[in-house]
C-alpha positions as CSV (number, residue, x, y, z in Angstrom):
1,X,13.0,22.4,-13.3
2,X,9.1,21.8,-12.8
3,X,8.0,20.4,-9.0
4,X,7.1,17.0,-10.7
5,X,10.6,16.6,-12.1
6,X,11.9,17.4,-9.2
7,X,9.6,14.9,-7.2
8,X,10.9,12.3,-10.2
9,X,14.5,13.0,-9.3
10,X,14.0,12.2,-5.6
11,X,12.0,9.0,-6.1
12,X,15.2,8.0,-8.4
13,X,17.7,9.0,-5.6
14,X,15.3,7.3,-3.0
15,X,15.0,10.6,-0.8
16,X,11.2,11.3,-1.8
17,X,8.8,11.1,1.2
18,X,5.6,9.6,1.6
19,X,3.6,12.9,1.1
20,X,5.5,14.0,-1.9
21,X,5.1,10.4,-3.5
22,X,1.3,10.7,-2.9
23,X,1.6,13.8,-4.8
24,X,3.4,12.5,-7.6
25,X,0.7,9.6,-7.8
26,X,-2.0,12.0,-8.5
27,X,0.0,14.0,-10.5
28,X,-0.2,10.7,-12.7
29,X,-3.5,10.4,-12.7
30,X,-3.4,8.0,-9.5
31,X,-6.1,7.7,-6.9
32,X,-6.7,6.3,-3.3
33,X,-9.0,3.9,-3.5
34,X,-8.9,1.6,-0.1
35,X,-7.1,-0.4,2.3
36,X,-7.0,-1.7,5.3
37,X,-6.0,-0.6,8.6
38,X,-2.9,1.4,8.5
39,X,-2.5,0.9,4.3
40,X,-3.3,2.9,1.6
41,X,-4.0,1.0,-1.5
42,X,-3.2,3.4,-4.7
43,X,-4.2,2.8,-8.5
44,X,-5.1,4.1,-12.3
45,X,-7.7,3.3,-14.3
46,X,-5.9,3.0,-17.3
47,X,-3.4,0.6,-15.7
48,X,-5.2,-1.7,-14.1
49,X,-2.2,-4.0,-13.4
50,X,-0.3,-1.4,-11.1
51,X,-1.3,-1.8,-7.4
52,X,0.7,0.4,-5.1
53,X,0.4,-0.6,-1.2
54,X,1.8,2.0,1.4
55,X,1.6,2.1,4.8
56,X,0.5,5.2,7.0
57,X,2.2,4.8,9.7
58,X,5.8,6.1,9.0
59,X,6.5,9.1,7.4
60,X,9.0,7.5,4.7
61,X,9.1,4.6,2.5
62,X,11.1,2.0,2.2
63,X,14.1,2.2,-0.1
64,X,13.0,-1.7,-1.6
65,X,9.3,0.0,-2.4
66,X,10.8,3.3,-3.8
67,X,12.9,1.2,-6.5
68,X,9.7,-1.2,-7.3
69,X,7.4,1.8,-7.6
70,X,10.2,3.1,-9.9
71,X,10.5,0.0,-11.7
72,X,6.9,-0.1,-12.5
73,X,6.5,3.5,-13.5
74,X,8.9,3.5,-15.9
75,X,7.4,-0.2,-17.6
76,X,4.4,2.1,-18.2
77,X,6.5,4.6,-19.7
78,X,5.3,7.4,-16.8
79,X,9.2,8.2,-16.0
């Protein structure tokens, strides 16, 4: 199994951290582009519509955000 499947599988068990979702992001072509204070706002130029907001300040994500981020990777047809 490749590293990004295996990144895939933990964002679909809801065990992926923060660092290894940032690599998945760029593995997809995402890119940091801003935020503000202790947020990273992430995006891809070909979706324009997909704005993914996550905080710096803990080292995991919330379960809630891992299923939306799930949600709207697989409407794009990236899962």
């Amino acid at each position: 199994m490749s590293a990004t499947k295996k990144l895939i599988a933990k964002l679909k068990d809801n065990t992926i951290k923060k660092k290894e979702l940032e690599t998945l992001f760029k593995r997809f072509g995402f890119s940091e582009y801003g935020g503000k204070g202790s947020h990273k706002v992430w995006g891809h130029p070909q979706y324009t519509d997909i704005h993914i907001v996550i905080a710096t300040h803990s080292k995991e994500v919330p379960r809630y955000q891992l299923r939306q981020i799930e949600k709207s990777l697989t409407k794009k047809g990236l899962l």
